[in-house]
Every structure is written in structure tokens, then in C-alpha cells.
C-alpha positions in Angstrom: -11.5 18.4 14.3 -8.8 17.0 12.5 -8.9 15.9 9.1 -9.1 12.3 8.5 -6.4 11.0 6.2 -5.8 8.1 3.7 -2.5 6.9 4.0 -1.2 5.5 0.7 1.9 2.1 0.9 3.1 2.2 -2.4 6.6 1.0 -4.1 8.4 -1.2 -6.1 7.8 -5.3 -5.7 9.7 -6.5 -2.5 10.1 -3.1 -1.0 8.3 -3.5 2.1 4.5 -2.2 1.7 3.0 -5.6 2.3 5.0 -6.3 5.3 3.9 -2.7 6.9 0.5 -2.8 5.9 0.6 -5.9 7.9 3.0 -5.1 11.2 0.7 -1.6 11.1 -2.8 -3.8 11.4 -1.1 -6.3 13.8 0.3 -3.4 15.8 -3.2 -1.5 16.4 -4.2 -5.2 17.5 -1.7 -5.0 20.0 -2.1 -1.1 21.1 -5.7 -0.4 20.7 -4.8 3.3 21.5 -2.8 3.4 18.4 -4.6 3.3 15.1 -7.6 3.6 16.5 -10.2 2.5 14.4 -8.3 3.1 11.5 -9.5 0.9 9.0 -7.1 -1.2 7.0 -8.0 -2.0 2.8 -6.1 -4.8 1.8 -5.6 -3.7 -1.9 -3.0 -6.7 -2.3 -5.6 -9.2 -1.5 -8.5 -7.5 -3.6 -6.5 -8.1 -6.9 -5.2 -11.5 -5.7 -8.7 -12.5 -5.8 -9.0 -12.4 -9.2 -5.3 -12.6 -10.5 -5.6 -16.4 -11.6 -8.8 -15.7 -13.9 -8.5 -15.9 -17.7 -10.5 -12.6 -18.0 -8.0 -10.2 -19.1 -10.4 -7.5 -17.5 -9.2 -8.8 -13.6 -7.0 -5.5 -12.4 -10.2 -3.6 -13.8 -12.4 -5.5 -11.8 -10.1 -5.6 -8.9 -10.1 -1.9 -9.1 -13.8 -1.6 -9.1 -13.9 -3.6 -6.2 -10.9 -1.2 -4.4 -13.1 2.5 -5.4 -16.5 0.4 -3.9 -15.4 -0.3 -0.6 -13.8 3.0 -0.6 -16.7 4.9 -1.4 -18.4 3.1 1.5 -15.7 4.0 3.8 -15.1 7.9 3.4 -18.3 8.7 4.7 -17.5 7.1 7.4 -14.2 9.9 7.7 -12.3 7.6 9.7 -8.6 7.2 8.7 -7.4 4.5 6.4 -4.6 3.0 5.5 -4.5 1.3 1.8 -1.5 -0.3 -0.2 -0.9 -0.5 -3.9 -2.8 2.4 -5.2 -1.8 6.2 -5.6 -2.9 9.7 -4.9 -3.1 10.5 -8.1 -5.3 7.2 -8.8 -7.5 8.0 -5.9 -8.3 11.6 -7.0 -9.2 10.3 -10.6 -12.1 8.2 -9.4 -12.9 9.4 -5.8 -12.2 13.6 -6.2 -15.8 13.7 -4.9 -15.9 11.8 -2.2 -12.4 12.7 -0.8 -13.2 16.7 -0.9 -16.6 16.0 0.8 -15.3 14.5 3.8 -12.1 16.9 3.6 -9.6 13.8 3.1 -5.5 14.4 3.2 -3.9 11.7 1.5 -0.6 10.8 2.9 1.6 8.7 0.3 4.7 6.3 1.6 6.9 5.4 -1.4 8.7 2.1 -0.3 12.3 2.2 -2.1 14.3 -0.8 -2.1 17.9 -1.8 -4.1 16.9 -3.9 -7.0 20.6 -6.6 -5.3 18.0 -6.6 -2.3 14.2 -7.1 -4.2 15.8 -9.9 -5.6 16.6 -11.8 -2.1 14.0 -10.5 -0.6 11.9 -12.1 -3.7 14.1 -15.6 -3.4 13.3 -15.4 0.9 9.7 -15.3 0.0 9.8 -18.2 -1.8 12.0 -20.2 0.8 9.3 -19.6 3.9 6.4 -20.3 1.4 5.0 -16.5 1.6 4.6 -15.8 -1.9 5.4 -17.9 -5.4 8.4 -15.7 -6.2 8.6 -13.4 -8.9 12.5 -14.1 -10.6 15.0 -11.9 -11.5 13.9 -10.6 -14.9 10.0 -10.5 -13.4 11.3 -7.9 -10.9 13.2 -5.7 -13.2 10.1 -5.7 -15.6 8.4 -4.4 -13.2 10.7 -1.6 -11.9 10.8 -0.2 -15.1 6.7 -0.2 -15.7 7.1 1.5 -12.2 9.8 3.7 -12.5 7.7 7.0 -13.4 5.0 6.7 -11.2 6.9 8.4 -8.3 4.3 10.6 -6.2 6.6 14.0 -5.6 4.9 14.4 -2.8 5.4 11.3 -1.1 7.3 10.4 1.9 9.9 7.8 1.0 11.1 4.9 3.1 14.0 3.7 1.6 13.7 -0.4 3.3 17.4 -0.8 2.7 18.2 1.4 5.3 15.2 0.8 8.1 14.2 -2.6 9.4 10.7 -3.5 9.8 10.1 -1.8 13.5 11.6 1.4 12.5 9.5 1.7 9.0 6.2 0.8 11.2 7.8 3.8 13.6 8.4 6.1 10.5 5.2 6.0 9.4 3.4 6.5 13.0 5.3 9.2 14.0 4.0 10.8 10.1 1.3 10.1 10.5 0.3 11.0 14.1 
């Protein structure tokens, strides 16, 4: 039997992990032969949950809630596809759990021109898909994430691929 894998979308803001996570769930919607019952953890939507709280301990708690439903899931040693986490993240508090049921971890490291997170930031604002981030919010950022690169990851640089050929990419890597 093959081994069941957890497939990692992980990058820089406005590269493109959000938007595949997504076109990836809506595409095993459409093609219930593809991604079969693959199971899809919203990490995105776990910390928004708690992102407007005054309790500076949120991204804890938000990551609590991320290792829960995990634990719940590997058991179950189906495939799963999460965003905004990383190997080495998962192997510091599920090494247990992901040896047990004989995980591989796949990571995609989403790559993006800081000229194009920027109008990609000012689109999302303009269709009402996310409050914007700015400029000087984006290069924060890309500096905090500049050394957390995963060596072993598989990068999709979204400058170069539109949205059908990164949800391509990653199927035919995945497959």
C-alpha cells in the first residue's frame, strides 16, 4: 500500500497557497476520482478565527487547534492537504503520530516577486477578498519569512504559472 502523505502549501503572503488550497478542494469537487478523499485542513481559517482577539496567545491557540484536528486525522492515514504550516513544524509536535501511520510529507513553497505580492495584495482588496495587507506589511513579512525555506521543498514560483498549471504541478507531484 502506498504511503499516505501530507502535503504542505506554504510561502510568502500573496504567493498563491490560498488560491490552490482552494482550486485543489474545488477541483476534487469536480473530479471525484481525483483527490479522493483527501481531506483538506484549512490552516488559514483556523488562525483567522481568532486573529481579531486581544489575547496575545491567539497563533498559540490557533496552533493547538491545527495539531488537534491533525491528530484526529492521521489515524485515519488518508492524504491531506494543509496550508500555512511546515515539515519541520509538523515533526516537532506530531513525530509520533506521523511515524505511526508511515506519513510522507510533501512541501510546496509558493515563490512570488515582492512588484507582484504587492498587486496581487492591492487586487485583493479591490474584489473585497481580503482587507489588504500594504506595502511595508508585505515586506515585514518576507523578511520574518525569508529563512524558513524547507530545502526539501518543491517550489512553485506563481510568477511564472497561472492558477490551472500550479493546481496541475502539484497533482502531477503528488500523484
Amino acid at each position: 500500500m502506498n504511503k499516505p502523505k501530507i502535503v504542505i502549501l506554504r510561502g510568502k503572503n500573496a504567493s498563491g497557497k490560498t488560491t490552490a488550497f482552494y482550486n485543489l478542494r474545488d477541483y476534487s469537487f469536480k473530479d471525484k476520482n481525483i483527490l479522493k478523499n483527501w481531506i483538506f485542513i484549512d490552516n488559514n481559517s483556523i488562525k483567522r478565527m481568532f486573529s481579531n482577539l486581544d489575547d496575545e496567545n491567539w497563533k498559540d491557540i490557533s496552533k493547538d487547534i491545527l495539531f488537534y484536528v491533525l491528530k484526529k486525522v492521521l489515524p485515519l492515514r488518508r492524504n491531506v492537504i494543509v496550508e500555512e504550516t511546515s515539515k519541520e513544524t509538523l515533526h516537532k509536535y506530531l513525530k509520533k503520530e506521523i511515524a505511526q501511520n508511515n506519513y510522507q510529507i510533501i512541501t510546496f513553497q509558493f515563490e512570488v516577486s515582492l512588484k507582484n505580492a504587492i498587486e496581487r495584495d492591492k487586487e485583493r482588496v479591490k474584489t473585497k477578498q481580503h482587507i489588504g495587507l500594504g506595502k511595508e506589511k508585505i515586506e515585514e513579512l518576507r523578511k520574518i519569512h525569508e529563512g524558513s525555506f524547507d530545502k526539501e521543498s518543491i517550489v512553485i514560483n506563481t510568477d511564472k504559472m497561472n492558477q490551472e498549471e500550479v493546481v496541475n504541478f502539484i497533482l502531477k507531484n503528488i500523484q
